[in-house]
C-alpha positions as CSV (number, residue, x, y, z in Angstrom):
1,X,0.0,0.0,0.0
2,X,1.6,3.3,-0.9
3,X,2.7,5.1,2.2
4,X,1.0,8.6,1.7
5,X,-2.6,6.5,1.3
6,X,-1.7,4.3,4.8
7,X,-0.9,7.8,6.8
8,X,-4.5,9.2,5.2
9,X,-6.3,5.7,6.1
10,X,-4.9,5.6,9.4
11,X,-5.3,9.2,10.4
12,X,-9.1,8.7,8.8
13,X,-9.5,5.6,11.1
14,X,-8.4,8.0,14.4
15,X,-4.8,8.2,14.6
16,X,-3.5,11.1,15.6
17,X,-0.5,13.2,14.1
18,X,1.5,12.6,17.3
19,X,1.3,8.7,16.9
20,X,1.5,8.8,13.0
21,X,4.8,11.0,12.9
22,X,6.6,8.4,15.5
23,X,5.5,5.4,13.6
24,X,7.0,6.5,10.2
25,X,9.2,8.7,11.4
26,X,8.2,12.1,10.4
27,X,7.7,15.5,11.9
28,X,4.0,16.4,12.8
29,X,4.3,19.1,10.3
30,X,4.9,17.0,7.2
31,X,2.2,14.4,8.3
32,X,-0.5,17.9,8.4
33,X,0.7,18.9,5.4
34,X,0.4,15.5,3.7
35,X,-3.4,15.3,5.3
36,X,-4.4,18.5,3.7
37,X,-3.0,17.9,0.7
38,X,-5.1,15.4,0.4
39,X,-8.2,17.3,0.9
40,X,-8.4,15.5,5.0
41,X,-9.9,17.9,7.7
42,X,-7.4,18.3,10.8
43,X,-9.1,17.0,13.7
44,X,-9.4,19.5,17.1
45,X,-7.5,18.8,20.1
46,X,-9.8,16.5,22.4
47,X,-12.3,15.0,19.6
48,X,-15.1,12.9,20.5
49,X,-17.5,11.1,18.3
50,X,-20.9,12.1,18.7
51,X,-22.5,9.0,17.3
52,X,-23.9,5.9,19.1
53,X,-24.1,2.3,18.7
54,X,-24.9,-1.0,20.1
55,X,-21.1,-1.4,21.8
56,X,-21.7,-5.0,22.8
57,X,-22.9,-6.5,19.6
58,X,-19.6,-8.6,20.0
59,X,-19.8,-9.4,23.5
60,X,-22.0,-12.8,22.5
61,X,-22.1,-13.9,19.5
62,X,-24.8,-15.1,17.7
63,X,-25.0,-15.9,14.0
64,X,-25.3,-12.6,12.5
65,X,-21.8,-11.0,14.8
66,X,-19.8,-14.3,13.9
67,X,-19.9,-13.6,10.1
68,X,-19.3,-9.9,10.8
69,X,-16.5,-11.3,13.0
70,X,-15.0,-13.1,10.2
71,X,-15.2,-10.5,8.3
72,X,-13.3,-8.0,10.6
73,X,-10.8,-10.6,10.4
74,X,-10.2,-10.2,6.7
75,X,-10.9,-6.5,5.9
76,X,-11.2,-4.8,9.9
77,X,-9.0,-3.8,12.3
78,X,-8.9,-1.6,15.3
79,X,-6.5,1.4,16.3
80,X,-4.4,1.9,19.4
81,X,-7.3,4.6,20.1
82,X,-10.7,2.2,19.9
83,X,-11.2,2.3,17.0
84,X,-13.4,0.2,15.0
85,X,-12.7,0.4,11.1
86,X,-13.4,-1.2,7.6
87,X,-12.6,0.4,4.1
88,X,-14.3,-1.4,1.4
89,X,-14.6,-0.7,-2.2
90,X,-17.8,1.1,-3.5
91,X,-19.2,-2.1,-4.9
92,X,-19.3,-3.6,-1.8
93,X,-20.8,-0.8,0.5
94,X,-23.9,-2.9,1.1
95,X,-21.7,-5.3,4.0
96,X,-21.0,-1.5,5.6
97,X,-25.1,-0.6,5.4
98,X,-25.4,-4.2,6.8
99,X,-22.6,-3.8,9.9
100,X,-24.2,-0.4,10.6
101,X,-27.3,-1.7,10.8
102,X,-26.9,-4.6,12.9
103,X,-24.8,-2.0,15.2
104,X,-27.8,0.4,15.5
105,X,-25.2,3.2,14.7
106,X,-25.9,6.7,13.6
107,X,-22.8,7.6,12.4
108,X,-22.2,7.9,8.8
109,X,-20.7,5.6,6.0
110,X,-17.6,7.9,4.8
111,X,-16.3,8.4,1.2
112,X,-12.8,8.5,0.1
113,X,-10.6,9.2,-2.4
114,X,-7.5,7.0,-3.4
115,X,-4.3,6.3,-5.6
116,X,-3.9,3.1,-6.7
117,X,-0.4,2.6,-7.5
118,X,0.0,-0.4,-9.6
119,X,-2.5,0.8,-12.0
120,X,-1.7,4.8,-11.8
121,X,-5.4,5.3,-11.2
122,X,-7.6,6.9,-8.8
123,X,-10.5,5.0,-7.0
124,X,-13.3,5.8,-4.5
125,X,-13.9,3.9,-1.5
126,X,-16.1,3.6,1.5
127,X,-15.4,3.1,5.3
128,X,-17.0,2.5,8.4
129,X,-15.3,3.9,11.2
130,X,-16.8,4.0,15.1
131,X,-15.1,4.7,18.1
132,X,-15.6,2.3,20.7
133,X,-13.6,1.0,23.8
134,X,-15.8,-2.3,25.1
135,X,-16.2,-3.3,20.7
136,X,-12.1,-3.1,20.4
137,X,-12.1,-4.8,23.8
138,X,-14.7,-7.8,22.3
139,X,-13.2,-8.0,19.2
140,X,-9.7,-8.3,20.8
141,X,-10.8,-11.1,22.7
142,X,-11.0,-13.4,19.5
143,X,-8.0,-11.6,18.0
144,X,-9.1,-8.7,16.1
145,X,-5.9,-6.5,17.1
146,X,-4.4,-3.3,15.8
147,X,-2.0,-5.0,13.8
148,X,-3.0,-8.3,13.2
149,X,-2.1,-9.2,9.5
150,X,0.5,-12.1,10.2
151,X,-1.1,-12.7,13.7
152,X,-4.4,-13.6,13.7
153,X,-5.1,-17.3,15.0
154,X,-8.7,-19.3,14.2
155,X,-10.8,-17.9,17.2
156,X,-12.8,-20.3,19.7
157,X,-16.3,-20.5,18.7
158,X,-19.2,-22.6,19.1
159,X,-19.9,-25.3,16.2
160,X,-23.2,-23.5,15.2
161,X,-21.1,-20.2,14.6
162,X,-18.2,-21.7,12.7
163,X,-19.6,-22.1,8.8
164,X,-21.4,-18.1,9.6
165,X,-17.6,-17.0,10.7
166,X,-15.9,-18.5,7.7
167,X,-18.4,-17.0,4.8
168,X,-17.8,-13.5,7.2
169,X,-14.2,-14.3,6.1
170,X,-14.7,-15.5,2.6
171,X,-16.6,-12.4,1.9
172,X,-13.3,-10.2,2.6
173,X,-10.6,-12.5,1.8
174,X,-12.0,-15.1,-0.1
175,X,-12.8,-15.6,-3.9
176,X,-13.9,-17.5,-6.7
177,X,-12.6,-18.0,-10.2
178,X,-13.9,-19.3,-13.3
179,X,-11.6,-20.1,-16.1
180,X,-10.6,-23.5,-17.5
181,X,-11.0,-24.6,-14.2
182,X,-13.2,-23.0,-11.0
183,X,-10.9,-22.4,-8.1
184,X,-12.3,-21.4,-4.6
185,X,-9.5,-19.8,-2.4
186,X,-8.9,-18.0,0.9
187,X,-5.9,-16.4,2.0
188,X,-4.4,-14.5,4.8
189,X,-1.1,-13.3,5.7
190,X,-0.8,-15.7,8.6
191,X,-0.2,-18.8,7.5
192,X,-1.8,-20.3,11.2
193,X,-5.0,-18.8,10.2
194,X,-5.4,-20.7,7.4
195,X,-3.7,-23.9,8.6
196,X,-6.8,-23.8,10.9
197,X,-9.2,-23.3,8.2
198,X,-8.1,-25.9,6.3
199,X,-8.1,-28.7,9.1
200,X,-11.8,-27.1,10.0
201,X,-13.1,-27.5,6.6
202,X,-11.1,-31.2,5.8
203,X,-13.3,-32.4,9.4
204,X,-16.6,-31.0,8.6
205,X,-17.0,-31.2,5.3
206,X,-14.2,-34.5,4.8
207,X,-12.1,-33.0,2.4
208,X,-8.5,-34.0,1.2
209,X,-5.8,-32.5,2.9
210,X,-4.9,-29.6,1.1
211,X,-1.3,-27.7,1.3
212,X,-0.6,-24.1,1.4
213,X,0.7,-21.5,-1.0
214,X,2.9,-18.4,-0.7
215,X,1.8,-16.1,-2.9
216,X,4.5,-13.6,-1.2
217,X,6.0,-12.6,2.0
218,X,2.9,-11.0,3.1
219,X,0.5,-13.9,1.9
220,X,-0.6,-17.4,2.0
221,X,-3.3,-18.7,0.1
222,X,-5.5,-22.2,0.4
223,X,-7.4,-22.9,-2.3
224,X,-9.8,-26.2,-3.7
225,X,-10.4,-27.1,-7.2
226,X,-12.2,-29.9,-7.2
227,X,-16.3,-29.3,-7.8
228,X,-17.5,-31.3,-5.0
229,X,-14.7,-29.8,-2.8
230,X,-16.6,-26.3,-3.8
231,X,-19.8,-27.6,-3.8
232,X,-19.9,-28.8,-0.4
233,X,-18.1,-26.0,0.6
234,X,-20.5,-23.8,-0.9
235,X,-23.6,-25.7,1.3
236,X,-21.7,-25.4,4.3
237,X,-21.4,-21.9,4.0
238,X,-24.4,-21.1,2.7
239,X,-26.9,-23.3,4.1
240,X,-29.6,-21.3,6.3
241,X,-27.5,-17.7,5.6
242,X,-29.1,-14.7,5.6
243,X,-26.1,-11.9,5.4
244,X,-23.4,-12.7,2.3
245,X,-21.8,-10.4,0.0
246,X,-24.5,-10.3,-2.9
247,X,-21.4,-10.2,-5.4
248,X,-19.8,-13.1,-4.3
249,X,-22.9,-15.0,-4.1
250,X,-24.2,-14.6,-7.2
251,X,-20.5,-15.8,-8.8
252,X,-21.3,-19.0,-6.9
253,X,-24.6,-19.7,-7.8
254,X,-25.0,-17.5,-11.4
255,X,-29.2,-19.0,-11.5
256,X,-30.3,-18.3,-8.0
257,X,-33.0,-15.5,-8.0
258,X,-31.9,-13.6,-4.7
259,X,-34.6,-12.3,-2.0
């Protein structure tokens, strides 16, 4: 991720200048300059949020916070400061409307401007950002940490939660292709994580061990190929859902008429 966007991200999320300039090393000025530069309003001294929202939604899980667990596990984390964040792309602001509702918060859905590097083109992109001492404190509990790429473990959850966990988790870091041959894949840039997942889904669903691939230093990916392997999958994730990413759905089951 190109440095100037992760300083923006971060300070958007509720980092302050003070902790931004220590971690990469810059003066407070620079970081303020870089922030207006990019159109971002400077914070006052001693902000508060003014919003509300339901801060124990994690504190016992139940179908609907499990997959919204998993999916803070792919595309969430939380700040140093409590706070509670996920930037998704445009397409896929219907998982934010979803988490905001289920959170009864009042707070709104930001938009954002970025620079995608690789491409050399802009993009727009939404986030959900909510500050929140006892849902940082829940979420850290299962291992949703400030800085948990290459650290998050396979929480502790009840057996009825697990397949609602993992399609949270699919939705953010999973995917499906469909060339000469259909390949269903996770990945995660602890290679524990997905160890986990792998043993979870070979016992439930009695799948072939399947090994692990480094796509890079930063990423390990599992993935199945076989039809059945998806298919069955695909049941045990979707079996008696009611919150998926429409998208990803749809690329599962092309003919399924939606609700």
């Amino acid at each position: 991720m190109e440095l100037n966007k992760l300083i923006c991200e971060k300070y958007l999320a509720g980092e302050t200048l003070t902790s931004l300039a220590k971690e990469f090393k810059k003066g407070k000025r620079t970081i303020r300059k870089l922030l207006v530069h990019n159109n971002i309003e400077i914070k006052k001294k001693g902000f508060q949020t003014k919003y509300t929202c339901n801060h124990n939604y994690f504190e016992v899980l139940n179908n609907n916070s499990a997959y919204f667990l998993g999916f803070m596990f792919a595309d969430g984390y939380i700040t140093d400061n409590n706070r509670v964040c996920i930037n998704l792309s445009s397409k896929d602001v219907s998982v934010l409307e979803s988490f905001k509702k289920e959170l009864n918060y009042t707070g709104p859905i930001g938009t954002h401007k970025g620079f995608h590097k690789q491409i050399q083109k802009d993009f727009e992109f939404k986030s959900l950002r909510i500050t929140s001492e006892k849902l940082c404190k829940d979420l850290a509990k299962y291992g949703v940490t400030p800085r948990k790429t290459k650290t998050i473990q396979f929480p502790n959850l009840p057996d009825h939660l697990v397949s609602d966990f993992i399609r949270g988790y699919f939705d953010g870091d999973g995917w499906l292709s469909k060339g000469q041959k259909t390949i269903l894949g996770f990945c995660s840039g602890s290679k524990q994580f997905l160890t986990s997942l792998e043993s979870i889904l070979r016992d439930k669903l009695d799948l072939k061990v399947k090994k692990l691939y480094v796509k890079n230093e930063n990423c390990f990916v599992l993935h199945y190929g076989a039809k059945q392997d998806i298919a069955d999958i695909q049941n045990f994730l979707y079996d008696d859902s009611s919150l998926y990413l429409k998208r990803k759905y749809i690329h599962l089951q092309p003919k399924v008429s939606l609700p």
